[in-house]
N, C-alpha and C positions, 0 to 999 in steps of 0.2 A: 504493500500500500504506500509507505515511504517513499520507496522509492518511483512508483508512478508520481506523487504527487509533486517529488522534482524533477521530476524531465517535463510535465507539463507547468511547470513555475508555481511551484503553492510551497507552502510548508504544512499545512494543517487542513484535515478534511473539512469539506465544505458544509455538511449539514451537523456537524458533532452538537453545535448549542440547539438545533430546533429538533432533531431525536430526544438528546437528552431533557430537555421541557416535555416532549409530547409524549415518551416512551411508557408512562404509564395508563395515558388512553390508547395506544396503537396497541401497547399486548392484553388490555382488558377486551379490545374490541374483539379481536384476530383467536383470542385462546376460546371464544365464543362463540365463533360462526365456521360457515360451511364456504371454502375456496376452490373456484375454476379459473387455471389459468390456462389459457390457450397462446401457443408459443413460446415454451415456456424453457426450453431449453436451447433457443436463442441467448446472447450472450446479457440481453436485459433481462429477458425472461427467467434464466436461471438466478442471476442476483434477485431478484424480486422475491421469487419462490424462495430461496435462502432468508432472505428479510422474514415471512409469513412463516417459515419451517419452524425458525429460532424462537416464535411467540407460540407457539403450540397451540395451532387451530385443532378444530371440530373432523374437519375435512378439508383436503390439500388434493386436487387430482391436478393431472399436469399434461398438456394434449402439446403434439408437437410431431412436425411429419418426418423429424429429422432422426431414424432409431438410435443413430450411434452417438449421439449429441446427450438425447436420454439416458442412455446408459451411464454416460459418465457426469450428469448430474445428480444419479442416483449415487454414482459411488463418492461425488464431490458431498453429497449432503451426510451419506452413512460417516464417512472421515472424521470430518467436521462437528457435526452438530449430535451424532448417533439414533434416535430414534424418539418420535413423539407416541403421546395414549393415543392421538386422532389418527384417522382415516388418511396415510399419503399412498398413492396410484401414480404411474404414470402411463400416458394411452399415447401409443405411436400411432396417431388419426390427423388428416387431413380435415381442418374445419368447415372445408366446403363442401364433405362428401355424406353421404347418405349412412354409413357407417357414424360418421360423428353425430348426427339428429338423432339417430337409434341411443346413441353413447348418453347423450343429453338426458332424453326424456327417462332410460331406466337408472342412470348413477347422480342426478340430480336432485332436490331443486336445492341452489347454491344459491348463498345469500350475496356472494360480490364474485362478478366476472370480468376477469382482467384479461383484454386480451391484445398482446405482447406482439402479435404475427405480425408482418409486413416487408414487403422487398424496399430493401433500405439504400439502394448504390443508387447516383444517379446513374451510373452505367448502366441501368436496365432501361436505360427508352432508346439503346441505340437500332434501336427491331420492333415493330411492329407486333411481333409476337410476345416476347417478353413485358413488352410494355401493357399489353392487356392483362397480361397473366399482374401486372402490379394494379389496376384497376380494380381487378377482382379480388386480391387479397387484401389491397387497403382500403377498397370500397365496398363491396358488392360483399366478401366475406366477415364484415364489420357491420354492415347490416343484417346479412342474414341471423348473427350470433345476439345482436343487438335484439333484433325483435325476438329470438329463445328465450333471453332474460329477460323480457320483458311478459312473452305467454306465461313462465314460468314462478314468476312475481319476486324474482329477484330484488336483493335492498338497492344492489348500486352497481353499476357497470361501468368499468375505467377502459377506455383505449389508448395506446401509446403515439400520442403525435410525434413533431420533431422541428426544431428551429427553422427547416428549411421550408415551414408551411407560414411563415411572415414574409412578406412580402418576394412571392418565391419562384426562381429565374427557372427552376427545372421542373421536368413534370414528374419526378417524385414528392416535392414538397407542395404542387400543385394538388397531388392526388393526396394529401397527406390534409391539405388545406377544405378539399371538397369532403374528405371523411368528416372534417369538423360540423362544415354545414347539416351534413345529417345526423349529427351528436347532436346537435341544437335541435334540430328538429324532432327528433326521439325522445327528448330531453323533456317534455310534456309528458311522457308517460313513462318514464323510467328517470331516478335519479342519475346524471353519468359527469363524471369528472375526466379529465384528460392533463398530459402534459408535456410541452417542449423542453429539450435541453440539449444539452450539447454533444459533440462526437465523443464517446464512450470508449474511455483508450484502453487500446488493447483489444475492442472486442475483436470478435471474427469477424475475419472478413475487411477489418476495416487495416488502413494502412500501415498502423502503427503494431498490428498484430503481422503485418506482411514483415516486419525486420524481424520480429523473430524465425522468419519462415527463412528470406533469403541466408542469415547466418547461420542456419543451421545447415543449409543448402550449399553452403560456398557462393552464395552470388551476391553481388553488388546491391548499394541500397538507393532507390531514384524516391526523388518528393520534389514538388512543388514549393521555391522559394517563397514566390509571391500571395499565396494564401493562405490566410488566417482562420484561427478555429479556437471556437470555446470548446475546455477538454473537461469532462466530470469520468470520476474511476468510475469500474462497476456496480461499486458497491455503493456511491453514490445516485448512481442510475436507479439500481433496487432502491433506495431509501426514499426519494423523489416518489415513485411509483406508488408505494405505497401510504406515502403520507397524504400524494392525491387521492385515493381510492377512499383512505379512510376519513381523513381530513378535509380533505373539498366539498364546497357546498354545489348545487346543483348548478352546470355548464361553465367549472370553475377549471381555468389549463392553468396549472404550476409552470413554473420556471424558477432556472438559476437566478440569483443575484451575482454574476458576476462583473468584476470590472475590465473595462476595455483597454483602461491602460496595463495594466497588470493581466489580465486573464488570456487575451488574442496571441496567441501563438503560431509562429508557421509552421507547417511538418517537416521543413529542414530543419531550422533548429533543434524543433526533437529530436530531429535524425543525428543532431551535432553531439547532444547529452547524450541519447541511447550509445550510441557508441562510444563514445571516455567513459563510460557508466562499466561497460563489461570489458575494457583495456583495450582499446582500440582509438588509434586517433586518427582524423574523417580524412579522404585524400581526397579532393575532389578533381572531376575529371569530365574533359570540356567535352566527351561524347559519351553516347549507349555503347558503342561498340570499343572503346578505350577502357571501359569501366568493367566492361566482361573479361575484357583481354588479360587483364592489371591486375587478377583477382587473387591470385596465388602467389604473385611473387609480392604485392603488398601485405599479404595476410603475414608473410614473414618476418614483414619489418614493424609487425602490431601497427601495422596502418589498414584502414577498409575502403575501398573506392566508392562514391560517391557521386550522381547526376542529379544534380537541382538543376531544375529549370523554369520557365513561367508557365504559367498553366495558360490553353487555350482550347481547351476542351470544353463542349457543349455543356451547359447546365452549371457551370462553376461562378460561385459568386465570391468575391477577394477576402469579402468577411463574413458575419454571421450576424441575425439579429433573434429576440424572442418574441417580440409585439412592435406595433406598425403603431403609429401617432395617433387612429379613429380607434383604439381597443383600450376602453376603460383598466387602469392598475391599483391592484392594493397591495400598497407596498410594504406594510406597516403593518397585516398578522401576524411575518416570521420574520426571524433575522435573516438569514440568506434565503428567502424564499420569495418570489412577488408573486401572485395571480391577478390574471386576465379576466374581471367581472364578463358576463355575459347576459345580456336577455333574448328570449325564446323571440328573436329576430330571425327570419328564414322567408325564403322565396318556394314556398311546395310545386310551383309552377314552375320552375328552372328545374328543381329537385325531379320532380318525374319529367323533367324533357330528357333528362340525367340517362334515367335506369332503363327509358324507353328506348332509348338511341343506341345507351351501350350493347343492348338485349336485341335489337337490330344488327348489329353488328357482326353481333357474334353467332346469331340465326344463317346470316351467310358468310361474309369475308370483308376484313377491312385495310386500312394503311397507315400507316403510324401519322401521315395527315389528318385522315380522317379525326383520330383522337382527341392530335395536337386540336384541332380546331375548335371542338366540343370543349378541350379544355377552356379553353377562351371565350367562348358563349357562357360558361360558368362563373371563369372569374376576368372581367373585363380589364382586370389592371394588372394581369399576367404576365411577366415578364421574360417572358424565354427566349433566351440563350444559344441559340441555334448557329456553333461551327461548323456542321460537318465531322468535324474527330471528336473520338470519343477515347476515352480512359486506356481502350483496350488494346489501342494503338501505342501506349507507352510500356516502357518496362515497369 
């Protein structure tokens, strides 16, 4: 933990005073009730579930399409924490699938459903295909899960947004933003809270988890100079999560307090501390193809080769934000926490032009145009980003 919180420039974790204030309504709630968490062995998901394991719920089941992800959260939680009196499960099930609805109605009814799922890279809208598939799992499978807790008389359903649904240049924070409008809209008949925050170091998947990949690999480390990133640990991530779920009042998104002069980090820089951090000093190197070449004979001299460059990849914004100037804030319930007030504000008319169109689409065949365009009938002050390259063009 330490040591994450100095390569992202902290010395002390971000939610330690609003846990300790609140931690004896979060584990009177939680040793109380009955937990569905869906995606749950994603790298937020599993923090979370560790967060709810530690307070000794009722019932902990844990849905996730990923088997081998589960397996080693089960053995991550047995380690660690050993064993509660309540009910933990975990279901290797697809949320959108007819096995999960079965799953639902007989191992159910749960009092809070958190669900964790979502295709998180901007890299997935470089295709047409992939980029539906994130439609459906941050919209279409967010509603379908939504209205279950809701037939089911569920207390509260949380879903996991992400910073890049403020004011948001790619069509993941896009689709991340449209999920919100139907949280509000659902939000009439089921309690539901949500929350933004920052890139979660280390998880999978994401870049800062990729150095440990290339080091272990022998290969070179590439990041982006020029953009900046608010970074919360995992375990941060879980805490957030769940302080919204239990703590938020209805249509309420958490967010980090952090500061811009202090928090906004590049991923080279990290990339400069990960490296001195495990004995290695950064060599950097003016190509991809010098940095692969270089790899062996600097690994000799405890140096690691290194390609920064400027990001020009579709969908990339140089910083971060968590609320846009029209989104009500209270800043002043937690000490590092602000939420985003909300009123049961929504357009039902744009909302089913939504489901109708997408459900067209997918009845016959579509093109990552097509999408693009619907997204922007949704949100007209959408600001995408459109190079041409994407991500997967770099090393």
């Amino acid at each position: 933990m330490n040591d994450i919180l100095s390569l992202i420039g902290r010395t002390k974790p971000l939610l330690e005073e609003d846990i300790t204030k609140k931690d004896n309504v979060l584990t009177g709630e939680v040793s109380q009730s009955r937990f569905l968490v869906i995606g749950g062995a994603g790298s937020i998901g599993q923090a979370v579930t560790k967060e709810i394991f530690s307070r000794n719920p009722k019932i902990l089941h844990v849905v996730d399409i990923s088997e081998n992800n589960m397996v080693e959260l089960v053995r991550d939680i047995r380690s660690s924490f050993g064993y509660i009196d309540g009910d933990f499960r975990t279901f290797a099930l697809d949320c959108g699938s007819k096995e999960f609805n079965l799953f639902f109605i007989n191992e159910g009814p749960y009092d809070y459903v958190l669900n964790l799922s979502a295709l998180k890279h901007v890299r997935s809208e470089k295709d047409p295909y992939t980029l539906m598939r994130m439609v459906e799992t941050n919209i279409l499978n967010t509603i379908k899960t939504l209205n279950l807790a809701i037939e089911s008389g569920a207390k509260k359903y949380f879903c996991v947004s992400t910073d890049k649904a403020a004011n948001p240049v790619n069509m993941m924070g896009a689709s991340k933003r449209i999920m919100e409008m139907y949280l509000i809209q659902k939000s009439l008949e089921i309690p539901i809270s949500t929350a933004r925050f920052a890139n979660v170091a280390f998880s999978d998947g994401s870049l800062l988890h990729g150095f440990n990949q290339r080091i272990s690999k022998n290969q070179p480390i590439a990041a982006p100079e020029d953009v900046r990133r608010y970074f919360v640990t995992p375990k941060e991530a879980g805490e957030l999560c769940l302080m919204s779920t239990i703590l938020g009042g209805n249509r309420d998104i958490f967010f980090p307090k952090l500061s811009a002069e202090l928090n906004l980090v590049t991923f080279s820089s990290i990339a400069e501390k990960y490296l001195l951090n495990i004995g290695y000093e950064p060599f950097k190197c003016k190509t991809e193809e010098e940095a692969r070449e270089r790899i062996f004979e600097l690994k000799e001299q405890k140096k690691w080769p290194c390609f920064f460059f400027t990001s020009n990849t579709t969908g990339e914004k140089d910083f971060e934000e968590f609320f846009t100037e029209n989104e009500t804030i209270d800043f002043d319930r937690f000490v590092n926490l602000g939420i985003i007030k909300n009123t049961p504000n929504f357009d039902s008319t744009k909302l089913e032009y939504f489901i109708k169109s997408i459900n067209t689409l997918l009845e016959n065949s579509w093109t990552k145009k097509d999408i693009v365009e619907l997204f922007f009938t949704m949100l007209p002050e959408f600001k995408h980003m459109e190079t041409g390259k994407y991500l997967d063009g770099r090393m």
